[in-house]
C-alpha positions in Angstrom: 18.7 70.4 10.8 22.6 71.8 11.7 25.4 70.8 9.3 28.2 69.6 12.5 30.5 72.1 10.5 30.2 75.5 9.5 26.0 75.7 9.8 24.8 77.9 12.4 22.5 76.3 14.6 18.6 77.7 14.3 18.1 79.2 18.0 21.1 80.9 18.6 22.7 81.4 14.9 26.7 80.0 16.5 28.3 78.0 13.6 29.3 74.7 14.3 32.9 73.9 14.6 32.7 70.0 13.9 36.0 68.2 14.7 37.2 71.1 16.0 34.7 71.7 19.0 35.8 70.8 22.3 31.9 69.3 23.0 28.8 68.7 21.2 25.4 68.2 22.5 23.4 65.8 19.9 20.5 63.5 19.9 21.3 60.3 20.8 19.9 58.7 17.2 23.2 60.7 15.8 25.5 59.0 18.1 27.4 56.1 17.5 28.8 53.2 19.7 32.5 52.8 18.9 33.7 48.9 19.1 36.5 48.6 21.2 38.4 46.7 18.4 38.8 50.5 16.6 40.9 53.1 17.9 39.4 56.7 18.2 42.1 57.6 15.4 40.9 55.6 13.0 37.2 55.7 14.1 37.1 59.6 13.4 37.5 59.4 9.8 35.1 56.6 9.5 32.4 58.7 10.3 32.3 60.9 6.8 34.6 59.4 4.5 34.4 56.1 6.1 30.4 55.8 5.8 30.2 58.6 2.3 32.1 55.4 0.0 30.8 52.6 2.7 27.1 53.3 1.5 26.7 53.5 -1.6 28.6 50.2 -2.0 26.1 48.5 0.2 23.1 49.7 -1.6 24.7 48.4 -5.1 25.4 44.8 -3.4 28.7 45.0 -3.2 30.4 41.6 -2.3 31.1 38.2 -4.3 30.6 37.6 -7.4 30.8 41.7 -8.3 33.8 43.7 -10.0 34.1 46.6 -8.3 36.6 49.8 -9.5 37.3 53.0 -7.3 38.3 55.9 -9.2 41.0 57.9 -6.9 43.1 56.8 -4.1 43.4 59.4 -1.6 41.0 60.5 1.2 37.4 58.9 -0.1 39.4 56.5 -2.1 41.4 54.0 0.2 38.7 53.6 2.1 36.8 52.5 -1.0 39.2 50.3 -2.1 39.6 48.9 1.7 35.7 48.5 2.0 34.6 46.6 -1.1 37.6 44.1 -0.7 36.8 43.3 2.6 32.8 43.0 1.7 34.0 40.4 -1.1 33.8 42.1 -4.3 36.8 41.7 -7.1 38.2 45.2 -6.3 40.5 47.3 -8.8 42.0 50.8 -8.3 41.8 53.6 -10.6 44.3 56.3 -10.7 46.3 59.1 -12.7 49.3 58.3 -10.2 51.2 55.5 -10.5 53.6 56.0 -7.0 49.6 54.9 -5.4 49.7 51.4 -7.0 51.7 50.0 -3.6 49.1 51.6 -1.3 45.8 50.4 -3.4 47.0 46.7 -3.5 48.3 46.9 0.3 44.4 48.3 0.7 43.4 44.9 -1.3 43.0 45.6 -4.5 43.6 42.8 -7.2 44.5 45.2 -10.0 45.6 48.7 -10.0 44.8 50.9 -13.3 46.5 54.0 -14.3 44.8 56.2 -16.6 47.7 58.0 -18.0 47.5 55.9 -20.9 45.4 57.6 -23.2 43.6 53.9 -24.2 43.6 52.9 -20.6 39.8 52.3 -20.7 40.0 49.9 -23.8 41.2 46.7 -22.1 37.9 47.0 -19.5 35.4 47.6 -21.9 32.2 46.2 -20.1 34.1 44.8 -16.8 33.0 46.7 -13.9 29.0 46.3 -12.5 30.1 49.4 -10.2 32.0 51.9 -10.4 33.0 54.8 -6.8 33.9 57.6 -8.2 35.9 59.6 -5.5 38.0 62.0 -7.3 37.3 65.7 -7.1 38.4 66.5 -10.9 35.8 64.9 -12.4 35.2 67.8 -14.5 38.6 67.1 -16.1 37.7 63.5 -17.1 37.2 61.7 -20.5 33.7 60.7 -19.0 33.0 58.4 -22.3 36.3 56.6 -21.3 34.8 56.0 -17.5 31.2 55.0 -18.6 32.6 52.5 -21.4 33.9 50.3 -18.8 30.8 49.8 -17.3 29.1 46.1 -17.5 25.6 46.2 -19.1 23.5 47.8 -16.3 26.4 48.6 -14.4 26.5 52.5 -12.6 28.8 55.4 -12.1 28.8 56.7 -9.3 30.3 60.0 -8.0 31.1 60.6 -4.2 33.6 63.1 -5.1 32.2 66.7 -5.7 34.1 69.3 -7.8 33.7 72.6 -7.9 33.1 72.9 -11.5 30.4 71.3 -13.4 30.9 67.8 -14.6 31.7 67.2 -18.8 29.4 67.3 -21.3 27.8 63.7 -22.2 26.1 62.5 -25.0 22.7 60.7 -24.3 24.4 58.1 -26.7 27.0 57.4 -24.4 24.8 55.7 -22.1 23.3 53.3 -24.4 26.1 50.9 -25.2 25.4 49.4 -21.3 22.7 50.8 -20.5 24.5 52.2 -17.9 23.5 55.1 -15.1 25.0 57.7 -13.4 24.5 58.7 -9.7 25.5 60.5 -6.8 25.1 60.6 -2.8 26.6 62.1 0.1 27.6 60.5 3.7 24.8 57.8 4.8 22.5 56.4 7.2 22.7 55.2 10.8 21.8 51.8 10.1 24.6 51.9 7.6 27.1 53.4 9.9 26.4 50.7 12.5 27.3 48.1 10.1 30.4 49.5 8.5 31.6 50.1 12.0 31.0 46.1 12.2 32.6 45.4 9.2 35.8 47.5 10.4 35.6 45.8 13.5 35.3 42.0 12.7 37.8 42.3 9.7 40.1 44.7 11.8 40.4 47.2 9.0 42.6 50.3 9.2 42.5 53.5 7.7 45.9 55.0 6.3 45.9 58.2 8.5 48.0 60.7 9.8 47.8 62.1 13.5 48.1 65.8 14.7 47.3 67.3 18.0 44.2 69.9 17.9 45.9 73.1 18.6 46.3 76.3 17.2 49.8 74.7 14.5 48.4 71.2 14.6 45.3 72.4 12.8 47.1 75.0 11.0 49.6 72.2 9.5 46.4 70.3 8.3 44.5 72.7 6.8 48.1 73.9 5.1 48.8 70.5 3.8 45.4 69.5 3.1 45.0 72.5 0.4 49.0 70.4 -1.6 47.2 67.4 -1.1 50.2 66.0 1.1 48.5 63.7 3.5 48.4 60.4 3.1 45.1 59.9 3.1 43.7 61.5 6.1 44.4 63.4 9.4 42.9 63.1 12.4 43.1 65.5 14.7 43.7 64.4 18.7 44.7 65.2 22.2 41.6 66.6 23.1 41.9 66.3 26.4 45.7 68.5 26.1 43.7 71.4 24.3 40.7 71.4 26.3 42.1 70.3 29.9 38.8 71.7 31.7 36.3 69.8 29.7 34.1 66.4 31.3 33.4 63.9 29.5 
């Protein structure tokens, strides 16, 4: 099995180029139909960030009746925050920046949090049955702060990978809850289908910005990408400019 980016494929060792090919050839199980009620825009993020924080929502039953927190409001994040308020949970937004408060409730969140506070975690001791984790600095967290607001049983889970290894934790610091930590990465096709329905029937958008697929469109990407000044993702288009020879 190819990663679509960056693995070489097993016969002929070429590294895959992801969004940045100009065709792919893939088995039709790893295709997806596209409802005509979502734009290819907003589609193309759907299919990693879109389905990495849709699944492990549906597997913890997200929907009434559940309080629900994502942790970070950027690329992962919104679409968190717009997920698990569309599939019915309470939904709250959890950030170190205030100046995202306006996005997360626009994205229908009931509460935003900010954890610049240093006893922001006191007030939501035992709140939350779930908590998406989709920050990449995890390894800079107060992760006692982050598993205390966890309702008895409830789970942390992380969607957002650093680079450096995550805090130290007591074994102690799971029993107050009985809470669990957890992890996963992108999804399943059955799961992709039904997000893709979800988007559809509730006409949900991602916040994204556009830029054409040439040589500075991709270069301004990658370049803003690396400041984190994107709000929250880019999708890459006009195709059919860059690669005028190719058939559908």
């Amino acid at each position: 099995m190819s990663d679509t980016y960056g693995a070489p494929y097993p016969e002929s060792g070429v590294i895959s180029q992801g969004g940045y090919s100009s065709h792919i050839r893939a088995h039709e199980y790893f295709t997806f139909p596209i409802p005509d009620a979502i734009s290819d825009a907003d589609a193309a993020p759907m299919m990693c960030a879109g389905l990495t924080t849709y699944s492990p929502l549906l597997r913890a039953g997200c929907g009434p009746g559940k309080k629900i927190a994502i942790v970070g409001i950027g690329g992962l994040g919104h679409f968190g925050i717009l997920w698990a308020a569309a599939m019915g949970a309470e939904t709250y937004a959890i950030s170190h920046s205030p100046q995202k408060e306006k996005d997360a409730l626009a994205l229908g969140a009931k509460e935003f949090i900010c954890t610049k506070d240093e006893d922001w975690a006191k007030p939501w001791a035992f709140k939350f049955n779930f908590v998406l984790n989709t920050a990449d600095m995890t390894h800079t967290f107060k992760l006692k702060d982050y598993m205390s607001i966890l309702a008895v049983n409830g789970t942390f889970h992380n969607v957002g990978l650093p680079d450096e290894p995550l805090p130290q934790l007591m074994a102690q610091d799971f029993t107050p809850n009985g809470c669990a930590m957890a992890a996963s990465h992108i999804g399943s096709r059955p799961e992709m289908l039904k997000m893709l329905k979800l988007a559809a029937d509730k006409k949900l958008k991602p916040l994204i910005e556009t830029l054409p697929v040439s040589e500075k469109g991709c270069k301004e990407a990658v370049e803003r990408v690396q400041v984190n000044d994107v709000r929250y993702r880019f999708t890459l288009t006009d195709f059919d400019k860059a690669f005028p020879d190719r058939k559908s």
